[in-house]
ModelCIF file with pLDDT and N, C-alpha, C, O atoms, coordinates in Angstrom:
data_MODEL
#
_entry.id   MODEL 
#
_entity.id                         1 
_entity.type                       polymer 
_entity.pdbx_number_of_molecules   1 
#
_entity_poly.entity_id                      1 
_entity_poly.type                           'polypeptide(L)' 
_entity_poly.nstd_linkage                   no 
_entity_poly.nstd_monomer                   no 
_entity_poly.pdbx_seq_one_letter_code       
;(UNK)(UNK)(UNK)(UNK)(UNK)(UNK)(UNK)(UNK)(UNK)(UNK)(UNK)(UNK)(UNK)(UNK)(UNK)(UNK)
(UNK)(UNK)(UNK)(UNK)(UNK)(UNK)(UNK)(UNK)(UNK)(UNK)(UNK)(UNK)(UNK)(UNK)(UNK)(UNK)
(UNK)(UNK)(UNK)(UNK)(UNK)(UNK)(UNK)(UNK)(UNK)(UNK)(UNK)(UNK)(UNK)(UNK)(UNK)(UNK)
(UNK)(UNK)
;
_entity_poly.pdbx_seq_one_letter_code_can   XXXXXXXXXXXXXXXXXXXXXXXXXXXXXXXXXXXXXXXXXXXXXXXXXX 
_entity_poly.pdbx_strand_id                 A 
#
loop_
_entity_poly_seq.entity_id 
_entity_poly_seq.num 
_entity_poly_seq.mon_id 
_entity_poly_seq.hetero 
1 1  UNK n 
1 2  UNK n 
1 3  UNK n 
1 4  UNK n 
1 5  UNK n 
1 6  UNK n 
1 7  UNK n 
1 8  UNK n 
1 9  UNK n 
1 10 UNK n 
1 11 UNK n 
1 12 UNK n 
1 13 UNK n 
1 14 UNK n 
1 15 UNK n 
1 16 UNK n 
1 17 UNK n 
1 18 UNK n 
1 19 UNK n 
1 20 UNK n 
1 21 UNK n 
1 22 UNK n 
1 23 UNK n 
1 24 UNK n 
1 25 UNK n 
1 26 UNK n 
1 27 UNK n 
1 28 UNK n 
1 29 UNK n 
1 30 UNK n 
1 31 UNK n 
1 32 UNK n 
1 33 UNK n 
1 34 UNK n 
1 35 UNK n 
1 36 UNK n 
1 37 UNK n 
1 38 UNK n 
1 39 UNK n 
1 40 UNK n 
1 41 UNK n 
1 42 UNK n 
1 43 UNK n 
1 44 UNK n 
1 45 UNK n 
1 46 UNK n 
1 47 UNK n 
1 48 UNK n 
1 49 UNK n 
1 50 UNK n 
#
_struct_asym.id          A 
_struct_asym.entity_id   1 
#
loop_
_ma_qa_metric.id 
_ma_qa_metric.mode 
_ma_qa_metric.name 
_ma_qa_metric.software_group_id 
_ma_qa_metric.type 
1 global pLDDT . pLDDT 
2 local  pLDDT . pLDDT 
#
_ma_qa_metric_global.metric_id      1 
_ma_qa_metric_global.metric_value   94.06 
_ma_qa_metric_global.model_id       1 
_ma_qa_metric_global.ordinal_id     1 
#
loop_
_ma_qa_metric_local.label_asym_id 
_ma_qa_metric_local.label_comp_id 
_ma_qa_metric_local.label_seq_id 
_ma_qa_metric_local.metric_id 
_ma_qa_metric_local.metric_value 
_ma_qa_metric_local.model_id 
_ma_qa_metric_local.ordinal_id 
A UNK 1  2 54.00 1 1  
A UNK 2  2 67.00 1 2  
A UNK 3  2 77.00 1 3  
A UNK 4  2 92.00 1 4  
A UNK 5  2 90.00 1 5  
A UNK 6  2 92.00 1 6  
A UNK 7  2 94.00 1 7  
A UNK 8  2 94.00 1 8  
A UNK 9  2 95.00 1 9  
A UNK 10 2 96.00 1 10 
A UNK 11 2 97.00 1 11 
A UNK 12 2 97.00 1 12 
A UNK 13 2 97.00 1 13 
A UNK 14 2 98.00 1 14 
A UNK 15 2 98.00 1 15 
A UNK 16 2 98.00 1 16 
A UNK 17 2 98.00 1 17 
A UNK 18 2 97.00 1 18 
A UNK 19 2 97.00 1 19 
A UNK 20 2 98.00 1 20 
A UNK 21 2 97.00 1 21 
A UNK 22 2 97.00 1 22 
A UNK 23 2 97.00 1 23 
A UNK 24 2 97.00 1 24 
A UNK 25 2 97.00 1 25 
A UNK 26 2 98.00 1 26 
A UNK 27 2 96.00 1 27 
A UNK 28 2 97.00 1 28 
A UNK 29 2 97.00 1 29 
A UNK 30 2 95.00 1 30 
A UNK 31 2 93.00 1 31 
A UNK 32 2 96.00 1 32 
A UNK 33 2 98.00 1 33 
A UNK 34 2 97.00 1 34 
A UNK 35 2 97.00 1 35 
A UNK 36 2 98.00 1 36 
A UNK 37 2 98.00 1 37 
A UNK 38 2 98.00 1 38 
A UNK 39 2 98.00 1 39 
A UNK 40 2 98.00 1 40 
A UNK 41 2 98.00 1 41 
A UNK 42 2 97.00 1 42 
A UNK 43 2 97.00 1 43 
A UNK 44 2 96.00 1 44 
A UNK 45 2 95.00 1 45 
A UNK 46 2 95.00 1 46 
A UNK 47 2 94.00 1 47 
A UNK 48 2 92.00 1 48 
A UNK 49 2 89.00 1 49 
A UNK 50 2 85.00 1 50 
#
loop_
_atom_site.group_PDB 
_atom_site.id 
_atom_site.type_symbol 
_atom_site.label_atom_id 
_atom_site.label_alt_id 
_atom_site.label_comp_id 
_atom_site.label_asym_id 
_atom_site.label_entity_id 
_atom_site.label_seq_id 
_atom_site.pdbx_PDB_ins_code 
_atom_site.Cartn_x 
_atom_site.Cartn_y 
_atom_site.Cartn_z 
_atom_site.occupancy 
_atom_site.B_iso_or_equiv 
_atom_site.pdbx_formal_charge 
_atom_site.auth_seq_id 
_atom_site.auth_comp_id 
_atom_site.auth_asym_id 
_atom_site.auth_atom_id 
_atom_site.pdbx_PDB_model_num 
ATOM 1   N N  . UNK A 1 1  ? 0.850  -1.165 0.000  1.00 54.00 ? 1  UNK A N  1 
ATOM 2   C CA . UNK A 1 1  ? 0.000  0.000  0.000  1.00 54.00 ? 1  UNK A CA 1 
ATOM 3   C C  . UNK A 1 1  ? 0.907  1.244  0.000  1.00 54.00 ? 1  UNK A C  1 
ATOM 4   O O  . UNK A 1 1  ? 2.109  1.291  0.262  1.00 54.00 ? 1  UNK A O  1 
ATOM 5   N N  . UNK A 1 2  ? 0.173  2.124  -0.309 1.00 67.00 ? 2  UNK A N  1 
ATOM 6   C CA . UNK A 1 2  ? 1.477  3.621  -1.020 1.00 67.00 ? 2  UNK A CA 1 
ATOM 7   C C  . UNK A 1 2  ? 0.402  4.600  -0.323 1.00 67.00 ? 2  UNK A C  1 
ATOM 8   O O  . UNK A 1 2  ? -0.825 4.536  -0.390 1.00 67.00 ? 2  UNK A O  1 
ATOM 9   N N  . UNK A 1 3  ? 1.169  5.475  0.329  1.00 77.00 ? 3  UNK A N  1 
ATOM 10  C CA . UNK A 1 3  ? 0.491  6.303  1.644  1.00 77.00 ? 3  UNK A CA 1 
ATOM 11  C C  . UNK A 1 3  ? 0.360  7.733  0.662  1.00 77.00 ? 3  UNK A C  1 
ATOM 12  O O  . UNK A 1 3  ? 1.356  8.409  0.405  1.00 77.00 ? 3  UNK A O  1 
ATOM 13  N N  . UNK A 1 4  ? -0.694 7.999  0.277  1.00 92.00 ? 4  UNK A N  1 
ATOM 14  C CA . UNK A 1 4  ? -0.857 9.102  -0.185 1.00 92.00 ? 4  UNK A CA 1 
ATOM 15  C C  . UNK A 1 4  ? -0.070 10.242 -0.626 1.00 92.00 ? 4  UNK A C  1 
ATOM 16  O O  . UNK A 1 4  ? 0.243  10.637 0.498  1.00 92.00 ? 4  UNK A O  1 
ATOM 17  N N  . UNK A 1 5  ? 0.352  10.871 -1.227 1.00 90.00 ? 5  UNK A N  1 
ATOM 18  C CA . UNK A 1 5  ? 1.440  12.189 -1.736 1.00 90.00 ? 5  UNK A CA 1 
ATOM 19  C C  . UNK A 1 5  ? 0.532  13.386 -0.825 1.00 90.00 ? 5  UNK A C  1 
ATOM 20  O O  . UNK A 1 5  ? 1.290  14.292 -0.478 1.00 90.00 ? 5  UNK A O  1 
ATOM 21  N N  . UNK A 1 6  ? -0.517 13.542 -0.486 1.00 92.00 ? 6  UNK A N  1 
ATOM 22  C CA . UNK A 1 6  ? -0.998 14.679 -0.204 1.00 92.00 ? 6  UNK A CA 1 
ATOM 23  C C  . UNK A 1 6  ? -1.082 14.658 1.592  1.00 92.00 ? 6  UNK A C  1 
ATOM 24  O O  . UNK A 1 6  ? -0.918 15.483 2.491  1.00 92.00 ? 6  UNK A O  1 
ATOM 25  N N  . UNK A 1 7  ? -1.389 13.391 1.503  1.00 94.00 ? 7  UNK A N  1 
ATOM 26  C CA . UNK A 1 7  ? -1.492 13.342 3.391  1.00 94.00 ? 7  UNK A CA 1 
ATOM 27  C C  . UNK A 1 7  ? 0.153  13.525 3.841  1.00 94.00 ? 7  UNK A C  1 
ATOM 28  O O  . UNK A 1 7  ? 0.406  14.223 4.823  1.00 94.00 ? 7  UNK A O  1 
ATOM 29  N N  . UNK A 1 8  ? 1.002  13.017 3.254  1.00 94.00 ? 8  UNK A N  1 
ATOM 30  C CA . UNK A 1 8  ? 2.601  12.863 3.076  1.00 94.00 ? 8  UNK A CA 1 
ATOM 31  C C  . UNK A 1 8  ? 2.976  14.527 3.715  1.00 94.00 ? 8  UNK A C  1 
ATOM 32  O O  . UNK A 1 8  ? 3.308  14.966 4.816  1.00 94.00 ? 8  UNK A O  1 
ATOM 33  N N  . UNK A 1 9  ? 2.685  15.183 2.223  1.00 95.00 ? 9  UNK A N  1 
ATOM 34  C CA . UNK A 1 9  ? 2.532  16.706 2.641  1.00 95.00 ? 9  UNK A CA 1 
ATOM 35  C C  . UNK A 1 9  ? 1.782  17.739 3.405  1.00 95.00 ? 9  UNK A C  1 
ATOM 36  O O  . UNK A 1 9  ? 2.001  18.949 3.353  1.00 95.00 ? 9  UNK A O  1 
ATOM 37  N N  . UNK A 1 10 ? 0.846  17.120 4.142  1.00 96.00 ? 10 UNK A N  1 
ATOM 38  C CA . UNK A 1 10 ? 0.290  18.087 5.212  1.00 96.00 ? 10 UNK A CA 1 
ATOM 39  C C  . UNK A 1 10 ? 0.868  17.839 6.179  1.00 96.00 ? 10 UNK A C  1 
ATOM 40  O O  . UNK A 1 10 ? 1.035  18.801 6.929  1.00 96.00 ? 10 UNK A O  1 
ATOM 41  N N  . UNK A 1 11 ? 1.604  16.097 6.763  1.00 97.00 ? 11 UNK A N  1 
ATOM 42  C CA . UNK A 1 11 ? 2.033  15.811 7.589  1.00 97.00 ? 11 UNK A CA 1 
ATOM 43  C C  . UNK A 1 11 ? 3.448  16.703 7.657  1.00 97.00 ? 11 UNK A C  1 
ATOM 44  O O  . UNK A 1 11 ? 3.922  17.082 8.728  1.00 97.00 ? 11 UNK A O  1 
ATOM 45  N N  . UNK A 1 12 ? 3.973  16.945 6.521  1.00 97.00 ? 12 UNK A N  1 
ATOM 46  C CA . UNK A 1 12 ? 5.290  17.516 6.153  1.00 97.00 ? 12 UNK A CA 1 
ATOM 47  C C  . UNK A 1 12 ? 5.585  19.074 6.744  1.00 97.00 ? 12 UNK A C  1 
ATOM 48  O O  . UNK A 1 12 ? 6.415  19.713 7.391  1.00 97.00 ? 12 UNK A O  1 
ATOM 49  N N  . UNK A 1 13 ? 4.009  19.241 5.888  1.00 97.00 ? 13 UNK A N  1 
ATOM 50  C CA . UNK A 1 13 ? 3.942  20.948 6.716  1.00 97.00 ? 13 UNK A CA 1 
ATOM 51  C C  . UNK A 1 13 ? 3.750  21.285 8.233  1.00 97.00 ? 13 UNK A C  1 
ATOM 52  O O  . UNK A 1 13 ? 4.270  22.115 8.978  1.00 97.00 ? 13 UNK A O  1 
ATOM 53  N N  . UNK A 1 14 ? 2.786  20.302 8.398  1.00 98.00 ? 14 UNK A N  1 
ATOM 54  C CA . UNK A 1 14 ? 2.754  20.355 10.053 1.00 98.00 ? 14 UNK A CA 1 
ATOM 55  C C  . UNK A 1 14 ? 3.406  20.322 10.972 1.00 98.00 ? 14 UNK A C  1 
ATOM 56  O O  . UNK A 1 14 ? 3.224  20.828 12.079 1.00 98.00 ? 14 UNK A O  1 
ATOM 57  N N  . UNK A 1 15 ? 4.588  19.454 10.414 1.00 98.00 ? 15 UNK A N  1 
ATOM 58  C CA . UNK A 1 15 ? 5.621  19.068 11.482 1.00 98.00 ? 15 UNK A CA 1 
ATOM 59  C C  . UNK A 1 15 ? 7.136  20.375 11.379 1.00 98.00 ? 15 UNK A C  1 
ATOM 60  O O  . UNK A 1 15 ? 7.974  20.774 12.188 1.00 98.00 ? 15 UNK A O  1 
ATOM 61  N N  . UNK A 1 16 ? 6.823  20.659 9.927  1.00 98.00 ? 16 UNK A N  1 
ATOM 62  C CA . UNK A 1 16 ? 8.220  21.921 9.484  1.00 98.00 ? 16 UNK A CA 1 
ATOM 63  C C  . UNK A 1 16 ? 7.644  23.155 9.894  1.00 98.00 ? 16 UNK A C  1 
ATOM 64  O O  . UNK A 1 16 ? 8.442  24.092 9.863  1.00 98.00 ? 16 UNK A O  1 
ATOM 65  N N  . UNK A 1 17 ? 6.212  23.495 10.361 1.00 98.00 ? 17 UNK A N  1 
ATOM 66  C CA . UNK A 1 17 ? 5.776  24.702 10.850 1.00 98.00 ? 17 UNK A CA 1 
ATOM 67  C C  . UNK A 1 17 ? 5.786  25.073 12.028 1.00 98.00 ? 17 UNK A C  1 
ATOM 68  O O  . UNK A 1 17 ? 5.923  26.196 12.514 1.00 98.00 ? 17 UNK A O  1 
ATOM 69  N N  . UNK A 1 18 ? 5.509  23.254 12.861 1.00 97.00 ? 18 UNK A N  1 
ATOM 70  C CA . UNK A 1 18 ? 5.720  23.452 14.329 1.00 97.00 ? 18 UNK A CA 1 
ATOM 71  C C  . UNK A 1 18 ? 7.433  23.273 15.094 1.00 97.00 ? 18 UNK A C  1 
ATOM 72  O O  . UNK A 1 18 ? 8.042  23.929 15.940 1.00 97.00 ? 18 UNK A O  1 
ATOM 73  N N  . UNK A 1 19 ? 7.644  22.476 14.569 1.00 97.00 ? 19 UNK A N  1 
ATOM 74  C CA . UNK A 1 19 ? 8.865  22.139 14.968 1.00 97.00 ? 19 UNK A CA 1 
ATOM 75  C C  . UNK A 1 19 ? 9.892  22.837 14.312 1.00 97.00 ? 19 UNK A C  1 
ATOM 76  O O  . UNK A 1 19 ? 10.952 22.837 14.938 1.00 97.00 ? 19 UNK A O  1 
ATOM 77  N N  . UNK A 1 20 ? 9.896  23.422 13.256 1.00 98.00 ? 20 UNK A N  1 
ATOM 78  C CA . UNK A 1 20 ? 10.699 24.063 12.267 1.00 98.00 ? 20 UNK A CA 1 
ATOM 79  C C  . UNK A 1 20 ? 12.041 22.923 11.896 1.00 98.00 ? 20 UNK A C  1 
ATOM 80  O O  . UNK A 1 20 ? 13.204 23.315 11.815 1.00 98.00 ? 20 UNK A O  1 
ATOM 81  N N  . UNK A 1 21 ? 11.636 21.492 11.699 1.00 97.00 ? 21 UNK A N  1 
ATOM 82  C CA . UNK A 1 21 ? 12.385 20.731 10.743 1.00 97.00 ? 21 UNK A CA 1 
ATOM 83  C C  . UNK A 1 21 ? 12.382 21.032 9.581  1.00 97.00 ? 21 UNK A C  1 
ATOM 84  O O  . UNK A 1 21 ? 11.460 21.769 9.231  1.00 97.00 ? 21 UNK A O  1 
ATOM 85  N N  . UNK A 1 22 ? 13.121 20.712 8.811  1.00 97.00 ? 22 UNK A N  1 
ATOM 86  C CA . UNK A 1 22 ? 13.605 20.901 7.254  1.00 97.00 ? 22 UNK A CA 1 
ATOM 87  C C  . UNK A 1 22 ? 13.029 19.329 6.655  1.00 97.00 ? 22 UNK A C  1 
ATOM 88  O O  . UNK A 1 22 ? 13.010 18.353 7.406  1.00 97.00 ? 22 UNK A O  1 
ATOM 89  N N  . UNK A 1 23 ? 12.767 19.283 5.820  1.00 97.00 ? 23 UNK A N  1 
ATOM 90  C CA . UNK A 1 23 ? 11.838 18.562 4.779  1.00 97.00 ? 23 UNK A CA 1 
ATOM 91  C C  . UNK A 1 23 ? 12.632 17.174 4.927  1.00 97.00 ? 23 UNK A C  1 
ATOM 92  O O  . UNK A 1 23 ? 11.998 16.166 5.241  1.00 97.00 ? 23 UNK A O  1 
ATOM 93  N N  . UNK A 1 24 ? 14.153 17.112 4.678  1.00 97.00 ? 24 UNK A N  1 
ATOM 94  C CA . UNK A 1 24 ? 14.660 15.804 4.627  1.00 97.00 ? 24 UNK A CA 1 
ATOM 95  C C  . UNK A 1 24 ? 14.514 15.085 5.753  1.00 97.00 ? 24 UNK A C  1 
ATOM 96  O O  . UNK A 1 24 ? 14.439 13.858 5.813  1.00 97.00 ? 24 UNK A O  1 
ATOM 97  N N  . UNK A 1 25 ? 14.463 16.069 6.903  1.00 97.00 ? 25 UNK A N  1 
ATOM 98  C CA . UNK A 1 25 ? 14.499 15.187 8.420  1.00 97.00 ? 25 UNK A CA 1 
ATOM 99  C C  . UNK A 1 25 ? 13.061 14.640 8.087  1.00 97.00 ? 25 UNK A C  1 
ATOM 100 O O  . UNK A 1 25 ? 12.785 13.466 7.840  1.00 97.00 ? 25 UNK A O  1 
ATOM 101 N N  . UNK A 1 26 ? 12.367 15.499 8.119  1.00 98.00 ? 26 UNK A N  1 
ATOM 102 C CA . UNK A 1 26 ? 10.685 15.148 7.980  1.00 98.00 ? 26 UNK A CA 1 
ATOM 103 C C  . UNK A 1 26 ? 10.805 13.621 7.380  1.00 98.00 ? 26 UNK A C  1 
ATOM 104 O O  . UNK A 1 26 ? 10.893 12.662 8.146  1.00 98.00 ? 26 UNK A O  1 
ATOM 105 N N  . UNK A 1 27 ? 10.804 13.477 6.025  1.00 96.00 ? 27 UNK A N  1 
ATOM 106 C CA . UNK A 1 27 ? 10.799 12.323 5.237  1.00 96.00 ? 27 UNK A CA 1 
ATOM 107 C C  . UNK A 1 27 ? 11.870 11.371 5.358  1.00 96.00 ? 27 UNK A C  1 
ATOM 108 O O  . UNK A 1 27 ? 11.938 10.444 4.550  1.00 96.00 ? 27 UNK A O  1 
ATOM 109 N N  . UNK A 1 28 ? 12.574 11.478 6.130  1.00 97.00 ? 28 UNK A N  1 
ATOM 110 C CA . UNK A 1 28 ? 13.743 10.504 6.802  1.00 97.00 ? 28 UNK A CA 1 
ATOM 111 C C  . UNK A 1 28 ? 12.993 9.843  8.011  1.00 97.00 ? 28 UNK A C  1 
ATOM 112 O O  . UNK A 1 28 ? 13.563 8.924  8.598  1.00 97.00 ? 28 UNK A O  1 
ATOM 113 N N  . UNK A 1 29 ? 11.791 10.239 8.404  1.00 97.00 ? 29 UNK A N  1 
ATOM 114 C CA . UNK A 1 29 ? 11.229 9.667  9.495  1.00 97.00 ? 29 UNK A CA 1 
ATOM 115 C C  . UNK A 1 29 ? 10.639 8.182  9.460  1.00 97.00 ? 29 UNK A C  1 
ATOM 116 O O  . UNK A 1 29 ? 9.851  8.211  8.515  1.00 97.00 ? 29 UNK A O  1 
ATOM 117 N N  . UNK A 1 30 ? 10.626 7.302  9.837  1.00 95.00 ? 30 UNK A N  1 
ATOM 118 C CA . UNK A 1 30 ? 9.951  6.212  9.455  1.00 95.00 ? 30 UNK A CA 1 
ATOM 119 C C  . UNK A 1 30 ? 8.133  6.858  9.708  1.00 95.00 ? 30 UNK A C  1 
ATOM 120 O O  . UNK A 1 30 ? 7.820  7.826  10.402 1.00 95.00 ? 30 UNK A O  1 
ATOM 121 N N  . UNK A 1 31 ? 7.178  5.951  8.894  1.00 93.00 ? 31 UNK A N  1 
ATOM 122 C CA . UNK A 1 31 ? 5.732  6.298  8.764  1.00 93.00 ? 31 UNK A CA 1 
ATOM 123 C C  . UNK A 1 31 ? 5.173  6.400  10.234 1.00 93.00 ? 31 UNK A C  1 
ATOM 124 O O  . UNK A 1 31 ? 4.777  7.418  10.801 1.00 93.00 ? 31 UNK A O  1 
ATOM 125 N N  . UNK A 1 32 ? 5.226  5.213  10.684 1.00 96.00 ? 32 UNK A N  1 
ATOM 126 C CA . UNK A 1 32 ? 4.823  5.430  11.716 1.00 96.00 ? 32 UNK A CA 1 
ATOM 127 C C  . UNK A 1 32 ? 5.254  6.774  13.272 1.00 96.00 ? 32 UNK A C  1 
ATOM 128 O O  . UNK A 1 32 ? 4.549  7.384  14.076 1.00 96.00 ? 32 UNK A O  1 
ATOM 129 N N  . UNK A 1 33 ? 6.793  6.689  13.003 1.00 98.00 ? 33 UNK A N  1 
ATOM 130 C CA . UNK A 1 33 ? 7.317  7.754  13.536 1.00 98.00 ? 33 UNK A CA 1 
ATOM 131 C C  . UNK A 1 33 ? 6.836  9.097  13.650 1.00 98.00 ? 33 UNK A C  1 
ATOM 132 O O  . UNK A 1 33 ? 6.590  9.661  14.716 1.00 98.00 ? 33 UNK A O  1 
ATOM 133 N N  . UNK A 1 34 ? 6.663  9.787  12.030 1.00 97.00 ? 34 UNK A N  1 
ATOM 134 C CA . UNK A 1 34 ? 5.918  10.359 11.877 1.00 97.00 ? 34 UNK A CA 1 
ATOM 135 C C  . UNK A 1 34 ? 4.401  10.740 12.298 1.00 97.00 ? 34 UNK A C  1 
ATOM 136 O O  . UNK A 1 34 ? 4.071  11.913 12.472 1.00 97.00 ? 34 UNK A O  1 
ATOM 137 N N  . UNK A 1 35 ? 3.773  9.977  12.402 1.00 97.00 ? 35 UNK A N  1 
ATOM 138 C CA . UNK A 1 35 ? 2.301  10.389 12.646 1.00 97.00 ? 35 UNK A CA 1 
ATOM 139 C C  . UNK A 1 35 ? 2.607  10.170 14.151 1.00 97.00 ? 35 UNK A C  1 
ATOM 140 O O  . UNK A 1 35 ? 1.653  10.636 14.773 1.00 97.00 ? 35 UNK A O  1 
ATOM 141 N N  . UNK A 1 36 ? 3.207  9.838  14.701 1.00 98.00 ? 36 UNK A N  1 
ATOM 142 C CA . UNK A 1 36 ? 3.468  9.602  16.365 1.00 98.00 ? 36 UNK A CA 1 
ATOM 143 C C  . UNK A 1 36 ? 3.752  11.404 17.049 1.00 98.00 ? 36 UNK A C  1 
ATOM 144 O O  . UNK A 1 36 ? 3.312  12.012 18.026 1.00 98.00 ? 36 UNK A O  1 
ATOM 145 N N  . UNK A 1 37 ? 4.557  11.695 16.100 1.00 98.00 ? 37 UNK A N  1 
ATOM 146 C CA . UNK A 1 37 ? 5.269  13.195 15.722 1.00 98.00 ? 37 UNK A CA 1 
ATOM 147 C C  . UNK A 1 37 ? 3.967  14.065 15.595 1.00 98.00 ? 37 UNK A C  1 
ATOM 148 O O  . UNK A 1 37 ? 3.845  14.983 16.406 1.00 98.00 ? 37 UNK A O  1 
ATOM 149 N N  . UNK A 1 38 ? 2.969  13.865 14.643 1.00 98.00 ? 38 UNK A N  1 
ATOM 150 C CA . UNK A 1 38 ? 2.094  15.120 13.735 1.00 98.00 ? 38 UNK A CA 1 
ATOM 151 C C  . UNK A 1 38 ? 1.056  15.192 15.479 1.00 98.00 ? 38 UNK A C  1 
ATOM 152 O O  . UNK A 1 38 ? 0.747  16.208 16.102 1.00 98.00 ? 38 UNK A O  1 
ATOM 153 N N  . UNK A 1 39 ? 0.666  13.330 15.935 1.00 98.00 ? 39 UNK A N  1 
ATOM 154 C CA . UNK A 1 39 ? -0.266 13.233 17.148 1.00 98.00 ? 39 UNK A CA 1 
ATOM 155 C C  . UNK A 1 39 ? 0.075  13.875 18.257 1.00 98.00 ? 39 UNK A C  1 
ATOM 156 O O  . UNK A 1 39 ? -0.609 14.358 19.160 1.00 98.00 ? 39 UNK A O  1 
ATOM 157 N N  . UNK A 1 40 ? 1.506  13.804 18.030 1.00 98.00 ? 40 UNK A N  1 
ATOM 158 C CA . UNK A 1 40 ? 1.648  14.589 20.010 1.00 98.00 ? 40 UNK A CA 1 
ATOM 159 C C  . UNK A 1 40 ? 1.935  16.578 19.660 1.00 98.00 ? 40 UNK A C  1 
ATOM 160 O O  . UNK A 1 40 ? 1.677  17.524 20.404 1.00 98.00 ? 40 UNK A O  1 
ATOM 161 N N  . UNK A 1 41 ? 2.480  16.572 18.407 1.00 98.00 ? 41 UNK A N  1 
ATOM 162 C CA . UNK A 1 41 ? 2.715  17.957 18.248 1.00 98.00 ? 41 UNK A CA 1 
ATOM 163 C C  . UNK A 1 41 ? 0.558  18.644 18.649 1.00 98.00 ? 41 UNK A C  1 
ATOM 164 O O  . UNK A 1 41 ? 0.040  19.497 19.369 1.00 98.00 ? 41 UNK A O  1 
ATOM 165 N N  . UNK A 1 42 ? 0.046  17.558 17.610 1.00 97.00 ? 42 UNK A N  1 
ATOM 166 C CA . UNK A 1 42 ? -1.333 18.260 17.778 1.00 97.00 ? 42 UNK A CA 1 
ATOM 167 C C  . UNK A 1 42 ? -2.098 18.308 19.015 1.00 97.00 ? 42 UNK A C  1 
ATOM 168 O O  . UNK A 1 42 ? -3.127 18.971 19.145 1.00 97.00 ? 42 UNK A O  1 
ATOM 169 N N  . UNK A 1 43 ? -1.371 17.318 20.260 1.00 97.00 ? 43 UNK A N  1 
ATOM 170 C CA . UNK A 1 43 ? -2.142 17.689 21.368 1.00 97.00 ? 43 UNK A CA 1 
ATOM 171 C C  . UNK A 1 43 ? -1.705 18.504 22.306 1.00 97.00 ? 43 UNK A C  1 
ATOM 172 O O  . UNK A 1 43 ? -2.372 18.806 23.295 1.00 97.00 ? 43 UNK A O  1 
ATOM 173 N N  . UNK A 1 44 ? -0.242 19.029 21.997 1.00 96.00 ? 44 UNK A N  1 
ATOM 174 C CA . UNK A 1 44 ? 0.727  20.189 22.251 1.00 96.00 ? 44 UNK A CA 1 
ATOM 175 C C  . UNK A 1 44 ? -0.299 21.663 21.944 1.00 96.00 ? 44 UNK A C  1 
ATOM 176 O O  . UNK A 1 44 ? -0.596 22.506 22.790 1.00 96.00 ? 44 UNK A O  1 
ATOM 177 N N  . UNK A 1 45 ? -0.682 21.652 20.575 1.00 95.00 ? 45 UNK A N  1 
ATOM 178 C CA . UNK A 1 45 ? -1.358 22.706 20.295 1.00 95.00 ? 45 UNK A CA 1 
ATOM 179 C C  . UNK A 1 45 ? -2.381 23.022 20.875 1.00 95.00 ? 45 UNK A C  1 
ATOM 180 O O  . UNK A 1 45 ? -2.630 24.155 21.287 1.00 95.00 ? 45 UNK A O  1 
ATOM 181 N N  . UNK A 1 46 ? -3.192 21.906 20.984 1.00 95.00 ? 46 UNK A N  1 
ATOM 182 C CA . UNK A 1 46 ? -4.515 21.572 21.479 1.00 95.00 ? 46 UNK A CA 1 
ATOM 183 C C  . UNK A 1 46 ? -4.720 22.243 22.824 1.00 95.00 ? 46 UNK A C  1 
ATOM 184 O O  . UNK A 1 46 ? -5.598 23.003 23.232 1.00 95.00 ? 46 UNK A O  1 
ATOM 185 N N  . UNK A 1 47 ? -3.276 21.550 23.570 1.00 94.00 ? 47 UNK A N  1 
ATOM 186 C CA . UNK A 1 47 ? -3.345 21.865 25.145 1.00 94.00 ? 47 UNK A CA 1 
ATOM 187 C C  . UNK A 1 47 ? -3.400 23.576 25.290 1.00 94.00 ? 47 UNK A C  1 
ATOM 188 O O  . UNK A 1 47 ? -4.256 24.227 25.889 1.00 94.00 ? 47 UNK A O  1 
ATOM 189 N N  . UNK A 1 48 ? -2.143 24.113 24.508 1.00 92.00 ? 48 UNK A N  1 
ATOM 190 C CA . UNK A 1 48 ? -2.094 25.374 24.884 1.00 92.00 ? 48 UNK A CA 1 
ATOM 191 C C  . UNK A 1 48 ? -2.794 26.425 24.072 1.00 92.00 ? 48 UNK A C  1 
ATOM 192 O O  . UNK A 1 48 ? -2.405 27.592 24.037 1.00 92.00 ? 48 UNK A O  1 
ATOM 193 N N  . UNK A 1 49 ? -4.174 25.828 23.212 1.00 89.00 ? 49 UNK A N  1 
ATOM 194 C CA . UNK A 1 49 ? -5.086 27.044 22.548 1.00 89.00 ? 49 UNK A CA 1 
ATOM 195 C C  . UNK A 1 49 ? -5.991 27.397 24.304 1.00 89.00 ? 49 UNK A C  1 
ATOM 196 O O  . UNK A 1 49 ? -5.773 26.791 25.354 1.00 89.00 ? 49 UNK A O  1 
ATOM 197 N N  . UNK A 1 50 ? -6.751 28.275 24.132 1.00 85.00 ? 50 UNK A N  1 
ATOM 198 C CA . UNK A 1 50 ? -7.223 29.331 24.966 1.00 85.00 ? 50 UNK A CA 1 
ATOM 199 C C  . UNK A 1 50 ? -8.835 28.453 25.292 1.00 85.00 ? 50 UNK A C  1 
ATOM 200 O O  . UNK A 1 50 ? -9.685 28.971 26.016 1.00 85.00 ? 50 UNK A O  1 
#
């Protein structure tokens, strides 16, 4: 199975906007790694909106 090009890149942006990684680290991540990454950054955000 081939993980989408577009989910790939929101995950990409999400993680280079919050964290300010650069694209190769991003995609050097293993898959799962990643979304482990996009889940805790988003409950980071989550916690500290108002």
């Amino acid at each position: 199975m081939t993980y989408a090009a577009d989910v790939l890149h929101e995950e990409a942006a999400y993680l280079a906007y919050h964290l300010h990684w650069d694209l190769d680290s991003i995609l050097d991540l293993e898959h799962a790694d990643r979304q482990a990454y996009v889940r805790r950054v988003a409950d980071l955000v989550q916690e500290s909106a108002p």
